[in-house]
MMTF fields as JSON, N, C-alpha, C and O atoms, coordinates in Angstrom:
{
  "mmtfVersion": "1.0.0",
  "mmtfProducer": "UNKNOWN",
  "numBonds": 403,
  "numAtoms": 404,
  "numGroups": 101,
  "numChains": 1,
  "numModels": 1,
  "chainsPerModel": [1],
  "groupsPerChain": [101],
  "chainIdList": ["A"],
  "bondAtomList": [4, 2, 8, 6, 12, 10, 16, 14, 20, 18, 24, 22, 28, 26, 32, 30, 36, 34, 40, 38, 44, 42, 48, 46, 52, 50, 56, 54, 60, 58, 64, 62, 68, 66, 72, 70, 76, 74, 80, 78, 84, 82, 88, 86, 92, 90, 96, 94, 100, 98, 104, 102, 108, 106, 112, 110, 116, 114, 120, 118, 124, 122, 128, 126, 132, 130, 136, 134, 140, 138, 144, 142, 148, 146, 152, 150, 156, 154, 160, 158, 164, 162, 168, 166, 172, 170, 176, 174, 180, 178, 184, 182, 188, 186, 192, 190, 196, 194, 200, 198, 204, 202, 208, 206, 212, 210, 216, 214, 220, 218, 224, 222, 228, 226, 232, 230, 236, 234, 240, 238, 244, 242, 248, 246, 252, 250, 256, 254, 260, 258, 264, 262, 268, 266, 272, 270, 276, 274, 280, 278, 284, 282, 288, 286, 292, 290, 296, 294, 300, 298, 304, 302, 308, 306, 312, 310, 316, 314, 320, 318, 324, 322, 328, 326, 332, 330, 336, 334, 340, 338, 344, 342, 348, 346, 352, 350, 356, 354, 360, 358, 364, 362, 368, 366, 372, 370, 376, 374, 380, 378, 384, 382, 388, 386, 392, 390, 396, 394, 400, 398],
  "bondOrderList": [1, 1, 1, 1, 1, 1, 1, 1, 1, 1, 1, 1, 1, 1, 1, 1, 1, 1, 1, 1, 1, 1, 1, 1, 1, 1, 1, 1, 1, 1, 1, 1, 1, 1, 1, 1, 1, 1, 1, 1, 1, 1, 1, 1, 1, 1, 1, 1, 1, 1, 1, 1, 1, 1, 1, 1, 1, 1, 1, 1, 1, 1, 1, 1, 1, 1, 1, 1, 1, 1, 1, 1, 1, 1, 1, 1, 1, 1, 1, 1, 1, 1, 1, 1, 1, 1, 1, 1, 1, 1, 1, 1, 1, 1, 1, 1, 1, 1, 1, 1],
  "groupList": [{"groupName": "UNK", "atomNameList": ["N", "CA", "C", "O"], "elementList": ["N", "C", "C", "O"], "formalChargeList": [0, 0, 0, 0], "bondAtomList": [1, 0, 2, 1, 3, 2], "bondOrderList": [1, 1, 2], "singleLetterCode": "X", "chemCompType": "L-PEPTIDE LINKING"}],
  "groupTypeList": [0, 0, 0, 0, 0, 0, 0, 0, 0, 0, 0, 0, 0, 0, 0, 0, 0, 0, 0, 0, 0, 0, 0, 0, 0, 0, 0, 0, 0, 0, 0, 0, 0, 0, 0, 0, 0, 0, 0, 0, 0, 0, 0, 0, 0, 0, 0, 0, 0, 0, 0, 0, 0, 0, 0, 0, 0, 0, 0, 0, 0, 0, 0, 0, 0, 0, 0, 0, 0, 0, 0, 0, 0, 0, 0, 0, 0, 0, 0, 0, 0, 0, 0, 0, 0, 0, 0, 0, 0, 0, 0, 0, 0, 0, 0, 0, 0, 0, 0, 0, 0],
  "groupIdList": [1, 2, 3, 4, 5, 6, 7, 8, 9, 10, 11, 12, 13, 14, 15, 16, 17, 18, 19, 20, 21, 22, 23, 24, 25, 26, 27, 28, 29, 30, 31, 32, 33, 34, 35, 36, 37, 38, 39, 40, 41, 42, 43, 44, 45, 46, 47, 48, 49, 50, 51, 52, 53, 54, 55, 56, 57, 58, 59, 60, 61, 62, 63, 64, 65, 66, 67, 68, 69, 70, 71, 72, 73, 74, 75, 76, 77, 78, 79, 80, 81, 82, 83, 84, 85, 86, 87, 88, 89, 90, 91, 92, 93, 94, 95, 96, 97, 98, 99, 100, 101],
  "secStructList": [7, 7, 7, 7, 6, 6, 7, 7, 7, 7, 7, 2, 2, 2, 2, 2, 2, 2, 2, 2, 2, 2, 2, 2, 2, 2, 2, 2, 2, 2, 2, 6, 6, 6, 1, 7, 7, 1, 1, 7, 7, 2, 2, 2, 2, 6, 1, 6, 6, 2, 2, 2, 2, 2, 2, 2, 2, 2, 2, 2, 2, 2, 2, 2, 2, 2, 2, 2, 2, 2, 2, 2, 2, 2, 2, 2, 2, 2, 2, 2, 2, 2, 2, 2, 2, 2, 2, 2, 2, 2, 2, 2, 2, 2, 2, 2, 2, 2, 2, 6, 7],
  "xCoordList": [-69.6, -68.387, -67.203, -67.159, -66.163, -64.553, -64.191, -64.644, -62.959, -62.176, -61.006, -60.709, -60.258, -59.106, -58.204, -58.263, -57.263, -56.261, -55.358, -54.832, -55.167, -54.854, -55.724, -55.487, -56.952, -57.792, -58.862, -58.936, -59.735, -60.799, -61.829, -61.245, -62.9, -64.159, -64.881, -64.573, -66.059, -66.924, -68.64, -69.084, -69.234, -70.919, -71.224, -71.159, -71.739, -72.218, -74.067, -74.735, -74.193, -75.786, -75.762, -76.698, -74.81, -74.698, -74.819, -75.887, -74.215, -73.442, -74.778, -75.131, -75.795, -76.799, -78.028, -79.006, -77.758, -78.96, -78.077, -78.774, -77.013, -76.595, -77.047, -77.542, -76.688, -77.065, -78.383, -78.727, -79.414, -80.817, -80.885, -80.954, -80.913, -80.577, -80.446, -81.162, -79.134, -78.62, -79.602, -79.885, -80.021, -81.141, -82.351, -82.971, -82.822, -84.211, -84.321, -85.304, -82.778, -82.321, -82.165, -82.506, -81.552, -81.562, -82.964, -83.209, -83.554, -85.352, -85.942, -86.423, -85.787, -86.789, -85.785, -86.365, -84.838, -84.096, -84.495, -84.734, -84.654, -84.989, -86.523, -86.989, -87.159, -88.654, -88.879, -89.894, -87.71, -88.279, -87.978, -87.604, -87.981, -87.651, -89.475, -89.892, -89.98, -91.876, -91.991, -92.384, -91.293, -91.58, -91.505, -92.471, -90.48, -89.715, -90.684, -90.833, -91.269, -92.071, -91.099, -90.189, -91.603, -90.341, -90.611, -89.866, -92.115, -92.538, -92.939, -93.785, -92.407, -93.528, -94.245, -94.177, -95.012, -96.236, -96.163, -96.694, -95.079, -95.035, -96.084, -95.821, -97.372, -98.272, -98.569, -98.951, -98.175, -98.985, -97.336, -97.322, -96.417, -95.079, -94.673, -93.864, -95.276, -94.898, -94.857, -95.151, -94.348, -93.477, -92.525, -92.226, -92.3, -91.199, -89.846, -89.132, -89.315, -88.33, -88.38, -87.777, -89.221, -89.436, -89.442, -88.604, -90.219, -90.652, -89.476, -89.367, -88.615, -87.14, -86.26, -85.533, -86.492, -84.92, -85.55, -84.763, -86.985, -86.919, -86.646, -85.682, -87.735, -86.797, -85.019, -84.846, -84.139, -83.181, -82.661, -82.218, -83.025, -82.753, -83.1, -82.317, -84.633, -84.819, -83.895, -83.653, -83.267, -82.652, -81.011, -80.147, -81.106, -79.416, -79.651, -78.749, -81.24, -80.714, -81.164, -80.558, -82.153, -82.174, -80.5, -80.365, -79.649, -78.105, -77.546, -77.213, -77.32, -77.094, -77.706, -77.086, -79.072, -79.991, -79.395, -79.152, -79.35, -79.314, -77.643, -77.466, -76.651, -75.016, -75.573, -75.574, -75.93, -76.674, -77.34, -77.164, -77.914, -78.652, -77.812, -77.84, -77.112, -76.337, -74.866, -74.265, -74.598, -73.642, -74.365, -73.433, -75.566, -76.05, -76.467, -76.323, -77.006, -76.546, -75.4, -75.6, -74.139, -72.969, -72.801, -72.366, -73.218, -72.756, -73.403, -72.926, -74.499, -75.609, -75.298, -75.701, -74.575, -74.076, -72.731, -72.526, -71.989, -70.947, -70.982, -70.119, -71.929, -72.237, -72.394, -71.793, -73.66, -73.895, -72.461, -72.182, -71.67, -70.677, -69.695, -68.867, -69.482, -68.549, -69.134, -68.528, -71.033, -71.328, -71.289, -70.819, -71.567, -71.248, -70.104, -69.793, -68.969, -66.979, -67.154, -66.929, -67.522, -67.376, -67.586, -66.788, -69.168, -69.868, -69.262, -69.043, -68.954, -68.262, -66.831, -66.252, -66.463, -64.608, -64.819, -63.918, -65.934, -66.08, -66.354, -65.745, -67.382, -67.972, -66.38, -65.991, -65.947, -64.297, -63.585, -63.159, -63.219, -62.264, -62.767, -62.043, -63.973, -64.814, -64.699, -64.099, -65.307, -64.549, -63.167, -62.926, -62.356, -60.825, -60.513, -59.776, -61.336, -61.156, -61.049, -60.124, -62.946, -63.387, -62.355, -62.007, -61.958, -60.78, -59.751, -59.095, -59.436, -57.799, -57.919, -56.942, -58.887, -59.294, -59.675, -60.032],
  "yCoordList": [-8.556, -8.707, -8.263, -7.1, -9.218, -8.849, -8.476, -8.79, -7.454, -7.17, -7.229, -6.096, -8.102, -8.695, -7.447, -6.218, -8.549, -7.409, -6.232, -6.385, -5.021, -3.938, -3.187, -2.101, -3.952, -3.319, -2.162, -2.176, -1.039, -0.127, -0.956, -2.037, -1.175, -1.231, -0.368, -0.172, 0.222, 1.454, 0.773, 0.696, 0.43, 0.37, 1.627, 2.456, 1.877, 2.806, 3.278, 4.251, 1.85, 1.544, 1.999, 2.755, 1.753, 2.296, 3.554, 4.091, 4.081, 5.861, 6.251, 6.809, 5.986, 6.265, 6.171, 6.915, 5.22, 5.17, 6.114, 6.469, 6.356, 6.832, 8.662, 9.453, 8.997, 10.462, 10.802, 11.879, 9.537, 9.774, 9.927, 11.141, 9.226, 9.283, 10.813, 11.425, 11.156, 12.427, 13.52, 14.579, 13.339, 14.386, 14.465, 15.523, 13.246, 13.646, 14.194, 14.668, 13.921, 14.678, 16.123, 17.011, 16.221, 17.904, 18.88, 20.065, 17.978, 18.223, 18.475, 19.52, 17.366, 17.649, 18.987, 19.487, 19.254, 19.934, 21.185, 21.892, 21.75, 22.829, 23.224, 24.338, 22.169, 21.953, 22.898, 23.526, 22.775, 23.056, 24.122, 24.337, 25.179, 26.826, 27.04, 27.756, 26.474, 26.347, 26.653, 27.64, 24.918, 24.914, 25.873, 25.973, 26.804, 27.377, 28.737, 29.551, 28.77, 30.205, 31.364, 31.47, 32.195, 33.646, 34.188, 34.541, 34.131, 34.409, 33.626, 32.858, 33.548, 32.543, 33.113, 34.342, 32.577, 33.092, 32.694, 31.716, 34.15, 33.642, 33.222, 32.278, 33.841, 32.972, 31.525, 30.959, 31.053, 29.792, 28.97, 27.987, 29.765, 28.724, 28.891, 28.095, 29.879, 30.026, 31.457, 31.799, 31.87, 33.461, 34.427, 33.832, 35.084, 36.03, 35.534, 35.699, 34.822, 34.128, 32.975, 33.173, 31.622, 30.834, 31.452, 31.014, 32.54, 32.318, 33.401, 33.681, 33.899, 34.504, 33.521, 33.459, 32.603, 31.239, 30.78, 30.695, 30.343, 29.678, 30.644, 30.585, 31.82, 32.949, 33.019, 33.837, 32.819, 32.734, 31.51, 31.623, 30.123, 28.794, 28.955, 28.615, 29.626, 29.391, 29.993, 29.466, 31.39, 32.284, 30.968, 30.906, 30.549, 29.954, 28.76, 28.327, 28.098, 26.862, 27.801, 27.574, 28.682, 28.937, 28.875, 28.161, 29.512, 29.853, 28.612, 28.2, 27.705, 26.093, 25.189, 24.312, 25.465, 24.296, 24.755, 24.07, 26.457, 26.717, 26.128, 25.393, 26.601, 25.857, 24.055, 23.454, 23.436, 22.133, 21.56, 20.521, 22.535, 22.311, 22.212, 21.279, 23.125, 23.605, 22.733, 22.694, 22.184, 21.549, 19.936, 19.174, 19.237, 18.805, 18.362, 17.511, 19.68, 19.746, 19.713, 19.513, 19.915, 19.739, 18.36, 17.724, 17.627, 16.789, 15.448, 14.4, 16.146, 15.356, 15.906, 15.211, 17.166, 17.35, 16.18, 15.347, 16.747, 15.947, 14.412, 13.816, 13.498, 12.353, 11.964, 11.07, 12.999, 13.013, 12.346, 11.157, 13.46, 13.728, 12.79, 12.512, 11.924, 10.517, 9.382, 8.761, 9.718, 8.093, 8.633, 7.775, 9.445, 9.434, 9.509, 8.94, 10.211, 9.559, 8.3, 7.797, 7.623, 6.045, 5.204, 4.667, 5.388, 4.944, 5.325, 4.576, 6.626, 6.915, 6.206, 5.899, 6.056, 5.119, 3.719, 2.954, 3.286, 1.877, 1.499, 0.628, 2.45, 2.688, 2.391, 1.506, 3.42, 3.825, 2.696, 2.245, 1.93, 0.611, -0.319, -0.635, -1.042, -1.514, -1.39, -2.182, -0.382, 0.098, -0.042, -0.513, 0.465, -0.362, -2.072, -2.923, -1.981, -3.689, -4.526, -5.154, -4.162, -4.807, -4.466, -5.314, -3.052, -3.204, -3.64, -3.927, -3.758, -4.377, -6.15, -6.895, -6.45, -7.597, -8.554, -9.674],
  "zCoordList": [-97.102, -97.87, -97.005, -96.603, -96.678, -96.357, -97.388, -98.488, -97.04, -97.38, -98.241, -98.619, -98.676, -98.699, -97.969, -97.991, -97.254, -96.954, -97.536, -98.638, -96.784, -97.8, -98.557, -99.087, -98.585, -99.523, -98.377, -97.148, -99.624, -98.611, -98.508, -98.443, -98.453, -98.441, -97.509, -96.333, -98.266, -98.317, -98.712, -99.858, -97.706, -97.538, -97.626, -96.718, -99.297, -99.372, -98.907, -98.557, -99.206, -98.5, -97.292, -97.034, -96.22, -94.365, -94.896, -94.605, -95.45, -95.588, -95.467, -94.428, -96.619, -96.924, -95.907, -95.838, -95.254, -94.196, -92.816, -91.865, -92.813, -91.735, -92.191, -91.388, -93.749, -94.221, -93.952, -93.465, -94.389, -93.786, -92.595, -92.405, -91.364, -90.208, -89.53, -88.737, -90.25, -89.494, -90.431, -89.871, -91.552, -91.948, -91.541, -91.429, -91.265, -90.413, -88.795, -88.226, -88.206, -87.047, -87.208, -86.427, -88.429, -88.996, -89.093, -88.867, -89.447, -89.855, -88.347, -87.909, -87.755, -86.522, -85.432, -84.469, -85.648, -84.924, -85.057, -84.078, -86.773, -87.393, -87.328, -87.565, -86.986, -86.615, -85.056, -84.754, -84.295, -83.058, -82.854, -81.701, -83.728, -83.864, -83.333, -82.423, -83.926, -83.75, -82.306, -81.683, -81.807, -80.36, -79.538, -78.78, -79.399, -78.306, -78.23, -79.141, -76.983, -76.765, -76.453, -75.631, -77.388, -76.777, -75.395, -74.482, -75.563, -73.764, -73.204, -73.661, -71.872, -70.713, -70.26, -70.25, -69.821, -69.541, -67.621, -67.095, -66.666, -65.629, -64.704, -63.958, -64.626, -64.14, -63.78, -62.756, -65.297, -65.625, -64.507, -63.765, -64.825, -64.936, -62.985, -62.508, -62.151, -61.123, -59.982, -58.837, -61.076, -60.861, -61.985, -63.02, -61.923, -62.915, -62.873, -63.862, -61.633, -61.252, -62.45, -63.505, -62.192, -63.645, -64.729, -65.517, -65.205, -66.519, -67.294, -68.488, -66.033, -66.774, -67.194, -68.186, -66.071, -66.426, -67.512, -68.455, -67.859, -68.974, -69.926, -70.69, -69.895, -71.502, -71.397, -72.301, -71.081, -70.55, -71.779, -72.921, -70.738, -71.056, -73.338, -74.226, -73.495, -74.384, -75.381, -76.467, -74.872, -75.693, -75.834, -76.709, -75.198, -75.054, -75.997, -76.714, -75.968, -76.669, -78.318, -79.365, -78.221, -80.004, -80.906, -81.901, -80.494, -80.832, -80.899, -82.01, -79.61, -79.877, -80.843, -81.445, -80.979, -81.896, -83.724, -84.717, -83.391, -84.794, -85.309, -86.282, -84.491, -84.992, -84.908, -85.982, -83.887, -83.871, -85.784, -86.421, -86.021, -87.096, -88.225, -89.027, -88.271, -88.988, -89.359, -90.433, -88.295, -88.594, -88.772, -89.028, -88.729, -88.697, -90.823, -91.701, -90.533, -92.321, -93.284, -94.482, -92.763, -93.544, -93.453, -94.413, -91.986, -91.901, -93.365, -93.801, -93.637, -94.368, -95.636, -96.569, -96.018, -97.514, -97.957, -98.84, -96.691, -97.27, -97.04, -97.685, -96.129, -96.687, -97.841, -98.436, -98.376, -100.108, -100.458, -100.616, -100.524, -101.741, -101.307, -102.175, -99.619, -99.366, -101.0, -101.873, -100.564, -100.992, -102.76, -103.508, -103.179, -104.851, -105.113, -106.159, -104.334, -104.626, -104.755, -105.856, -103.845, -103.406, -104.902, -105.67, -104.907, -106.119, -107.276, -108.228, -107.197, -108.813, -109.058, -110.101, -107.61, -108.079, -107.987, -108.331, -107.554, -107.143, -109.279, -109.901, -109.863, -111.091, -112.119, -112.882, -111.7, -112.893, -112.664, -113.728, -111.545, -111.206, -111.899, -112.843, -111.794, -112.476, -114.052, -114.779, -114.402, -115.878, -116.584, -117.695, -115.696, -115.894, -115.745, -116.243, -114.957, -114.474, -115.851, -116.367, -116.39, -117.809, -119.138, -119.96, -119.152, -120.313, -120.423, -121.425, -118.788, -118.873, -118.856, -118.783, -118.913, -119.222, -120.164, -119.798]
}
């Protein structure tokens, strides 16, 4: 569907697959708190030299993944609340439409 000129148009169906989208990114993001070993195990990884940079690397991305996540989730609340505005004014116009008619 175009537009007519001047006018909004709002795919609330996209919104919706784009809110899913960014929530199952939220999910697997929050998932990988699992992954991340607090210790390396320098042996396996080389030396004490490796298995510091990675405890290091890991400590830096936990703090990133968690704001990552986090904003990850607002981003997926307030989709919610774009696509039910949308729907609820697309709903009320509609409603006016039929009485003033």
């Amino acid at each position: 569907m175009v537009p007519a000129s001047g006018s909004v148009f709002v795919d609330s169906a996209e919104l919706e697959r784009l809110r899913q989208a960014i929530r199952s990114l939220h999910e697997e993001l929050t998932s990988l708190a699992a992954a991340v070993p607090s210790e390396a195990d320098e042996s396996a990884l080389g030396g004490w030299d490796v298995g510091s940079a990675v405890r290091d690397f890991a400590d830096s991305w936990q703090g990133a993944r968690e704001a990552l996540a986090q904003n990850l989730g607002a981003a997926v609340e307030f989709l919610r609340f774009a696509i039910d505005t949308y729907e609820g004014t697309e709903l009320d116009l509609a409603g006016a439409t039929e009485q003033g008619a």
